[in-house]
Gaussian input, Z-matrix of N, CA and C with variables (Angstrom, degrees):
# hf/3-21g

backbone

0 1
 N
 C     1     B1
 C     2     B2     1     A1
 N     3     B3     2     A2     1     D1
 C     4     B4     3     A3     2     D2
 C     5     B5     4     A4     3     D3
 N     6     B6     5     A5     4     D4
 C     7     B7     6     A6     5     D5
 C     8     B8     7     A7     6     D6
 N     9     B9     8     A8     7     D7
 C    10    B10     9     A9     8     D8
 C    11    B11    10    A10     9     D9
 N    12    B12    11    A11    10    D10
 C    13    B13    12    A12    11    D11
 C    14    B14    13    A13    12    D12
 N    15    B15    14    A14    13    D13
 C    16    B16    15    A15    14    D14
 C    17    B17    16    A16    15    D15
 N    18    B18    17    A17    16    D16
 C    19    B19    18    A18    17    D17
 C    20    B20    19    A19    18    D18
 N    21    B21    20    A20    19    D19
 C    22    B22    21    A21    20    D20
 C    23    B23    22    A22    21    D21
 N    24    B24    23    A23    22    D22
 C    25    B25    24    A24    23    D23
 C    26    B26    25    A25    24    D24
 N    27    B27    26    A26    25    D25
 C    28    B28    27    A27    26    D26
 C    29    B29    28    A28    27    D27
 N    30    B30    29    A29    28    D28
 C    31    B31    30    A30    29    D29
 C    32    B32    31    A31    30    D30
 N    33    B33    32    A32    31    D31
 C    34    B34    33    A33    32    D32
 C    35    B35    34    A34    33    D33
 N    36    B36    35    A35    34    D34
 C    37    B37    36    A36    35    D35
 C    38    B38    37    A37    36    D36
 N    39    B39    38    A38    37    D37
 C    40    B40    39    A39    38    D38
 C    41    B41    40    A40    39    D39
 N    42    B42    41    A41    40    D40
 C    43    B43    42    A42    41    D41
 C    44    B44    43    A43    42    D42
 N    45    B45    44    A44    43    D43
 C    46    B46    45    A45    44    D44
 C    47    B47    46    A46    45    D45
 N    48    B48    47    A47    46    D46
 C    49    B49    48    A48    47    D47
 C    50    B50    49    A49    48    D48
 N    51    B51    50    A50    49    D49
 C    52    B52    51    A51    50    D50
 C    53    B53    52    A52    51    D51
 N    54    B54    53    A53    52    D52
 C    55    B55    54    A54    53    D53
 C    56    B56    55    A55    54    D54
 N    57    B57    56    A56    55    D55
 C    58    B58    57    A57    56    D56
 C    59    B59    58    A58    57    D57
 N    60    B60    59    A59    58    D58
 C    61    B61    60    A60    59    D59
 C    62    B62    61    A61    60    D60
 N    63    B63    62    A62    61    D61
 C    64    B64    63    A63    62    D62
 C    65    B65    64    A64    63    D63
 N    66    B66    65    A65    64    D64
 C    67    B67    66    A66    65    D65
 C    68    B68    67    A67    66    D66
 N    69    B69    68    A68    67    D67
 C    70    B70    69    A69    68    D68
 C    71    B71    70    A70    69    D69
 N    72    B72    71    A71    70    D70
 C    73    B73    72    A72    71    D71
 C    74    B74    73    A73    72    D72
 N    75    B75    74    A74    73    D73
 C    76    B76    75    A75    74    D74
 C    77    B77    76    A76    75    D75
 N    78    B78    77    A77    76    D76
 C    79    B79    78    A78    77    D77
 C    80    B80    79    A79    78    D78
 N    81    B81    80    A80    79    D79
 C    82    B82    81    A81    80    D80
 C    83    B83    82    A82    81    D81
 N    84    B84    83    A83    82    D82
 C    85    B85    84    A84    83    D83
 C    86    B86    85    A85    84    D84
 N    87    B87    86    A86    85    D85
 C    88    B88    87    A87    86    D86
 C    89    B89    88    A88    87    D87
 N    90    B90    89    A89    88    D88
 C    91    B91    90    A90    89    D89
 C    92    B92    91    A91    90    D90
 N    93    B93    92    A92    91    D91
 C    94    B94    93    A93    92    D92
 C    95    B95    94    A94    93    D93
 N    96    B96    95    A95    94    D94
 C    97    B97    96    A96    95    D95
 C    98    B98    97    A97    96    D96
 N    99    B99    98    A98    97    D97
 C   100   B100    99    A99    98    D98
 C   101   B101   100   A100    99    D99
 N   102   B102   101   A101   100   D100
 C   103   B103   102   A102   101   D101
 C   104   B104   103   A103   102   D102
 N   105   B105   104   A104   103   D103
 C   106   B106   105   A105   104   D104
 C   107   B107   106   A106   105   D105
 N   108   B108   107   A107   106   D106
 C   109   B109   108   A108   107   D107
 C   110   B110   109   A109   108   D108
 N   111   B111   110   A110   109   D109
 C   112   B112   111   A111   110   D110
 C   113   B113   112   A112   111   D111
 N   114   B114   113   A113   112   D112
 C   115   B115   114   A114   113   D113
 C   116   B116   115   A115   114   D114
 N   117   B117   116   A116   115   D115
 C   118   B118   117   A117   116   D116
 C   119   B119   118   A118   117   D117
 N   120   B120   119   A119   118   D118
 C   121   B121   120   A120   119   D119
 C   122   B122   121   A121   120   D120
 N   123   B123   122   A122   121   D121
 C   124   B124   123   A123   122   D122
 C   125   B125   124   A124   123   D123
 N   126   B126   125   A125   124   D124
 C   127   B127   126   A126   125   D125
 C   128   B128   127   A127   126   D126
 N   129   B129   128   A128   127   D127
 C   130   B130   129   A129   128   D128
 C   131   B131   130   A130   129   D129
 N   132   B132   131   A131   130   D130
 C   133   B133   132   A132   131   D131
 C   134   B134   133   A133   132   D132
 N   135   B135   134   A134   133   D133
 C   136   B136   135   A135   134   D134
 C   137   B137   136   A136   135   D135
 N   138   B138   137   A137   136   D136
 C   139   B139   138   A138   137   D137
 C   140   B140   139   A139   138   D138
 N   141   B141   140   A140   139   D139
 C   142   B142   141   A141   140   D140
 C   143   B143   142   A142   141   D141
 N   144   B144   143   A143   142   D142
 C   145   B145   144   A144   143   D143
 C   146   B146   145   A145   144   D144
 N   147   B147   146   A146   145   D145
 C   148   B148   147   A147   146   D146
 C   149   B149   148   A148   147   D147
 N   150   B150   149   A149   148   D148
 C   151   B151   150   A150   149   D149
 C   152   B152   151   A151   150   D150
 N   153   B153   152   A152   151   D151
 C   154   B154   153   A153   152   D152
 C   155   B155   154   A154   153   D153
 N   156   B156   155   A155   154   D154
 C   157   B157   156   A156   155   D155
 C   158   B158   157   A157   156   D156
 N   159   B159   158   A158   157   D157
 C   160   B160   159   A159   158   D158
 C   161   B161   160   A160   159   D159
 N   162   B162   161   A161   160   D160
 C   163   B163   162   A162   161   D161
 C   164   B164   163   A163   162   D162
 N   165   B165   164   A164   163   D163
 C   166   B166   165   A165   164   D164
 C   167   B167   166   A166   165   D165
 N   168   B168   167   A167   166   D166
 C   169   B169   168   A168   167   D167
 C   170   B170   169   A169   168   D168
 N   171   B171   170   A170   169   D169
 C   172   B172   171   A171   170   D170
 C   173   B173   172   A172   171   D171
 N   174   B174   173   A173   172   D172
 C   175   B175   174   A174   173   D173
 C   176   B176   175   A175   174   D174
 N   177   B177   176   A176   175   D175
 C   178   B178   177   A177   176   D176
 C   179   B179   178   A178   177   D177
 N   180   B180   179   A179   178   D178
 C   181   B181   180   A180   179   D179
 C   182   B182   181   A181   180   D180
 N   183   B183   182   A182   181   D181
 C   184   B184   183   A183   182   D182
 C   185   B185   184   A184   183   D183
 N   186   B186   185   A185   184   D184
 C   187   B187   186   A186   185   D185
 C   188   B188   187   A187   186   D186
 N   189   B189   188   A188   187   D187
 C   190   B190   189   A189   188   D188
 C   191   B191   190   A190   189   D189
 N   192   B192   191   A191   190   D190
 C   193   B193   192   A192   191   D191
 C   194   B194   193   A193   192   D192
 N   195   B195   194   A194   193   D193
 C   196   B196   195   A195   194   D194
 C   197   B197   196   A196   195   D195
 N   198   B198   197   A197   196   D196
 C   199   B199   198   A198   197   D197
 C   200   B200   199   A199   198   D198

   B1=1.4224
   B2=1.5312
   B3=0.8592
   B4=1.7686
   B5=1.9815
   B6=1.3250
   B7=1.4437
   B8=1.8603
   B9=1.2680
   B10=1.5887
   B11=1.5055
   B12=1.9191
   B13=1.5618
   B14=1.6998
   B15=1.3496
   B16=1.4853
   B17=1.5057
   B18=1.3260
   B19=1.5616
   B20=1.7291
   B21=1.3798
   B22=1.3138
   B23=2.0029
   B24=1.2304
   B25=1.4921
   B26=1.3270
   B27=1.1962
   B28=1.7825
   B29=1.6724
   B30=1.3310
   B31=1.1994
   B32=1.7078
   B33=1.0985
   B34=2.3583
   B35=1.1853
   B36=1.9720
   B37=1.1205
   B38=2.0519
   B39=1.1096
   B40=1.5868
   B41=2.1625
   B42=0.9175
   B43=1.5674
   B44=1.2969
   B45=0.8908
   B46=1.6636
   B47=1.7781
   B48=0.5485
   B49=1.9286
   B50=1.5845
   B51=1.3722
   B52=1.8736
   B53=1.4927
   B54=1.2862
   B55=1.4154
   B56=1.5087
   B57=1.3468
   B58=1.5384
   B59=2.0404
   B60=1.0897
   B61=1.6119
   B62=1.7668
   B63=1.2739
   B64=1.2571
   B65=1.7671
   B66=1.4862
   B67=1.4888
   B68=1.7924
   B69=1.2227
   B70=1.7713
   B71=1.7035
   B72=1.4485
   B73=1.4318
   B74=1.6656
   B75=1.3102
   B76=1.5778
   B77=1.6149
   B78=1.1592
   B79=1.7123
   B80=1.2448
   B81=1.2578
   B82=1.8946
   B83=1.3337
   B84=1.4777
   B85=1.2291
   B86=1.6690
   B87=1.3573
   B88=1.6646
   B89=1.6566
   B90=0.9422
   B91=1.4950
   B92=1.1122
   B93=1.7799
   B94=1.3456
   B95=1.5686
   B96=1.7170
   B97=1.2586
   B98=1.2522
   B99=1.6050
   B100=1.1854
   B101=1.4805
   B102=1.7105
   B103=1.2496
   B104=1.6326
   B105=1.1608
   B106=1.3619
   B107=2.0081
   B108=0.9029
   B109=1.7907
   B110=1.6718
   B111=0.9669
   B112=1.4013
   B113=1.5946
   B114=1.7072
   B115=1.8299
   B116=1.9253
   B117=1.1525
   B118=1.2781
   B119=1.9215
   B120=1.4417
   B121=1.3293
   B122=1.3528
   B123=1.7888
   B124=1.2267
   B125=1.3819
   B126=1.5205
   B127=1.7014
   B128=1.4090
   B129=1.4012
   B130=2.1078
   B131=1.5893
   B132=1.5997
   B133=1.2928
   B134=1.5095
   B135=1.9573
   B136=1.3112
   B137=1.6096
   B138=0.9100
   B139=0.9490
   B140=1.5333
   B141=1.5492
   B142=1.6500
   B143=1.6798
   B144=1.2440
   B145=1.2656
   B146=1.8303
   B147=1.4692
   B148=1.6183
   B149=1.2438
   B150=1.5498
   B151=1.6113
   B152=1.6215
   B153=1.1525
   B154=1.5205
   B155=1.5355
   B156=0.9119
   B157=1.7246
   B158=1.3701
   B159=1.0592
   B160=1.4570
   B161=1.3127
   B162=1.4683
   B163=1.7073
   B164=1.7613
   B165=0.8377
   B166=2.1076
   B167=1.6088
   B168=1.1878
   B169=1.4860
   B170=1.3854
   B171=1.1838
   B172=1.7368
   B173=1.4117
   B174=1.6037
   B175=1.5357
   B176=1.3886
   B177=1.2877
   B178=1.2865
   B179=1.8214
   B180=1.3120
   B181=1.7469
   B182=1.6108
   B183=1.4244
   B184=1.0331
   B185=1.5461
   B186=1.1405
   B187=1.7933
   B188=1.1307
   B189=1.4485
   B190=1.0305
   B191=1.7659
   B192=1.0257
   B193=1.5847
   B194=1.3734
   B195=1.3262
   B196=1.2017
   B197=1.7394
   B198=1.0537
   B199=1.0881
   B200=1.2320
   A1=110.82
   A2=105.42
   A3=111.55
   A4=92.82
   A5=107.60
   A6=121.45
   A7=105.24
   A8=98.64
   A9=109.61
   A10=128.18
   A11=95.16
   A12=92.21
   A13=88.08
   A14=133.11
   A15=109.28
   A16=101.73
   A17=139.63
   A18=147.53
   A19=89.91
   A20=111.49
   A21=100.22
   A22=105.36
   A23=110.30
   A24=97.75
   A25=119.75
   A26=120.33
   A27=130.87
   A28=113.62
   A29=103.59
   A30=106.03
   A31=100.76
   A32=90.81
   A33=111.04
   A34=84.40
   A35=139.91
   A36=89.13
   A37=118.31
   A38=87.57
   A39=106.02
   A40=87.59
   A41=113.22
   A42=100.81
   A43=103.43
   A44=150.11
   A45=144.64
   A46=98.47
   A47=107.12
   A48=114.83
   A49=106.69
   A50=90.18
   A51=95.25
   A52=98.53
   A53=126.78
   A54=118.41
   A55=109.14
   A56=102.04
   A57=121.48
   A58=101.98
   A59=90.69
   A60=97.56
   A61=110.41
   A62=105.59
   A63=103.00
   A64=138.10
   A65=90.09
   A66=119.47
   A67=102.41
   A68=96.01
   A69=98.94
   A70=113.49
   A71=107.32
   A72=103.69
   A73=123.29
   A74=97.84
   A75=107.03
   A76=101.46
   A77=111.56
   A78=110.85
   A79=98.99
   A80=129.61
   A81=129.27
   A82=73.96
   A83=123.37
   A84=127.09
   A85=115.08
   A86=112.57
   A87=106.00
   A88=87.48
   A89=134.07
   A90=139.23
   A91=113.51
   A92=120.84
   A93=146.04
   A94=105.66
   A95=114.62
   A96=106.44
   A97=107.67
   A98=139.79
   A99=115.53
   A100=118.22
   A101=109.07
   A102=102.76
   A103=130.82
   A104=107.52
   A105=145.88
   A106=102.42
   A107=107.51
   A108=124.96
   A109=81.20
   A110=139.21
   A111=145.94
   A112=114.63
   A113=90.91
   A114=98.06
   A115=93.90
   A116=120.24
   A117=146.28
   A118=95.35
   A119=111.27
   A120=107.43
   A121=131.32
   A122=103.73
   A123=117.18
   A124=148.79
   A125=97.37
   A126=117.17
   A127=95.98
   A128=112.42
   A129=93.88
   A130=110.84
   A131=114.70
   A132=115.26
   A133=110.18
   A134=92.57
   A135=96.31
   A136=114.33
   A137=142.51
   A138=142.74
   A139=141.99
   A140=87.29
   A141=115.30
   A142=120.36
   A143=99.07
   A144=142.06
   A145=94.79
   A146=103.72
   A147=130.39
   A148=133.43
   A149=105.39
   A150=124.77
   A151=118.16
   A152=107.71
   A153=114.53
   A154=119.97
   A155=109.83
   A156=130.80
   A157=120.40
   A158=95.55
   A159=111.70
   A160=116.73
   A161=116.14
   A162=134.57
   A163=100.89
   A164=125.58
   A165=116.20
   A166=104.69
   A167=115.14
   A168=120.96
   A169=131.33
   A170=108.73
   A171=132.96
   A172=101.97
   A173=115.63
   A174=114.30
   A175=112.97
   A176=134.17
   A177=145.35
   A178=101.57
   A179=104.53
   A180=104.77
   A181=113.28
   A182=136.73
   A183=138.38
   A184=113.39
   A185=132.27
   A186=126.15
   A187=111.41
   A188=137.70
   A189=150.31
   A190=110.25
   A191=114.73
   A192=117.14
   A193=126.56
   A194=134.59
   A195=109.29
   A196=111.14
   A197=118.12
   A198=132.08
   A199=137.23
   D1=-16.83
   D2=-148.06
   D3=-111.28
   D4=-17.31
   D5=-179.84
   D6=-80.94
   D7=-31.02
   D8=-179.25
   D9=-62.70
   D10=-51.43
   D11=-172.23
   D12=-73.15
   D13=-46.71
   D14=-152.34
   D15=-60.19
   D16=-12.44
   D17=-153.82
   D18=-90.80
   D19=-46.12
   D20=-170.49
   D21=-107.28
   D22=-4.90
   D23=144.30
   D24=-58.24
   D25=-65.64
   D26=173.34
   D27=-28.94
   D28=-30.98
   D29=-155.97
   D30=-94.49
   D31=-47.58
   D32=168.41
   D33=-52.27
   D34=-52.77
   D35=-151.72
   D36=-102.65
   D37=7.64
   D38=176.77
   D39=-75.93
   D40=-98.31
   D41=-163.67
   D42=-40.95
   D43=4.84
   D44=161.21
   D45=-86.99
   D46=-51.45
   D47=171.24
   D48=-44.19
   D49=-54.54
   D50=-169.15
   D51=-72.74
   D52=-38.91
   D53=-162.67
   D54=-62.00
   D55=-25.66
   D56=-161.49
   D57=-84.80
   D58=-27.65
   D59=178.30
   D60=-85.44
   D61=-44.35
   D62=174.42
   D63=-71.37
   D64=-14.41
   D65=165.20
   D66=-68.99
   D67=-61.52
   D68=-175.65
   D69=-53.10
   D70=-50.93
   D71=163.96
   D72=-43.38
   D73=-51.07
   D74=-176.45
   D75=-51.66
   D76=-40.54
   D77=-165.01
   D78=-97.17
   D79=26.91
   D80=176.65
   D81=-107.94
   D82=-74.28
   D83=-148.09
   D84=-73.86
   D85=0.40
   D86=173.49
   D87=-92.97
   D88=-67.76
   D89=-157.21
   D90=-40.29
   D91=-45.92
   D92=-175.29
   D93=-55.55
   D94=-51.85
   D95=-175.75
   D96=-100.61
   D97=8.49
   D98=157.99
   D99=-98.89
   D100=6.75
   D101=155.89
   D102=-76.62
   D103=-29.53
   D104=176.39
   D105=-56.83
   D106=-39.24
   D107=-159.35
   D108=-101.48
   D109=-77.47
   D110=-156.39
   D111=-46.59
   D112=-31.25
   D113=-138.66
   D114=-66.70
   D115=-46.24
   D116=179.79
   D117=-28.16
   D118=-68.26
   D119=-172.44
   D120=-77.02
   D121=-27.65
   D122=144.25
   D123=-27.56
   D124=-48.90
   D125=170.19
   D126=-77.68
   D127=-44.12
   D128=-163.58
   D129=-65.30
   D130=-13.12
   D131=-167.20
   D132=-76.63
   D133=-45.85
   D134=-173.00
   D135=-82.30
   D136=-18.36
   D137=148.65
   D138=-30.32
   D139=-49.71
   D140=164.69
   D141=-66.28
   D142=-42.05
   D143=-169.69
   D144=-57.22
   D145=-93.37
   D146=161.16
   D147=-23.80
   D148=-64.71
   D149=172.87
   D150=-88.82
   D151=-1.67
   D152=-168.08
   D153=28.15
   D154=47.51
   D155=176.09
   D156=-37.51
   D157=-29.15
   D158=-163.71
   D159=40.53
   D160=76.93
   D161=-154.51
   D162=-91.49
   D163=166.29
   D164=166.93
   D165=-73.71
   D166=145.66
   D167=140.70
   D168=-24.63
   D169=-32.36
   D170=-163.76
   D171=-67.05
   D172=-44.45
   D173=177.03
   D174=-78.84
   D175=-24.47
   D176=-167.81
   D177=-80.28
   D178=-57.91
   D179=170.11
   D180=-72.78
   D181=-14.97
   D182=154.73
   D183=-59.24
   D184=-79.60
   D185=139.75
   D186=2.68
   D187=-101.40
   D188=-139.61
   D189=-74.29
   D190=-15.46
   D191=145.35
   D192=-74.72
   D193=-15.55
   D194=149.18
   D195=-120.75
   D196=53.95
   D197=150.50
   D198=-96.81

């Protein structure tokens, strides 16, 4: 009896492990591509922003559609 619960403690705590890993993946891999998606409009802002370029609108509403 006593061989059981520790068998299925072990076992709660391995899929509790994995859930916990696969969560972390999940949140590598959201961050990764909305850094990835972002970075594009980011730079035109700061750039604009910084250097005062005085760049067109055209890239900024180009950006901001897939943003």
């Amino acid at each position: 009896m006593a061989s059981h619960s520790v068998a299925g403690s072990s076992t709660t705590q391995s899929q509790s492990n994995q859930i916990q890993i696969n969560i972390i993946k999940t949140m590598i891999l959201v961050s990764t591509f909305y850094t990835i998606s972002d970075m594009p409009m980011t730079m035109y802002s700061t750039t604009n922003t910084i250097h005062n370029l005085g760049l067109p609108l055209s890239g900024y509403y180009a950006f901001a559609q897939f943003g």
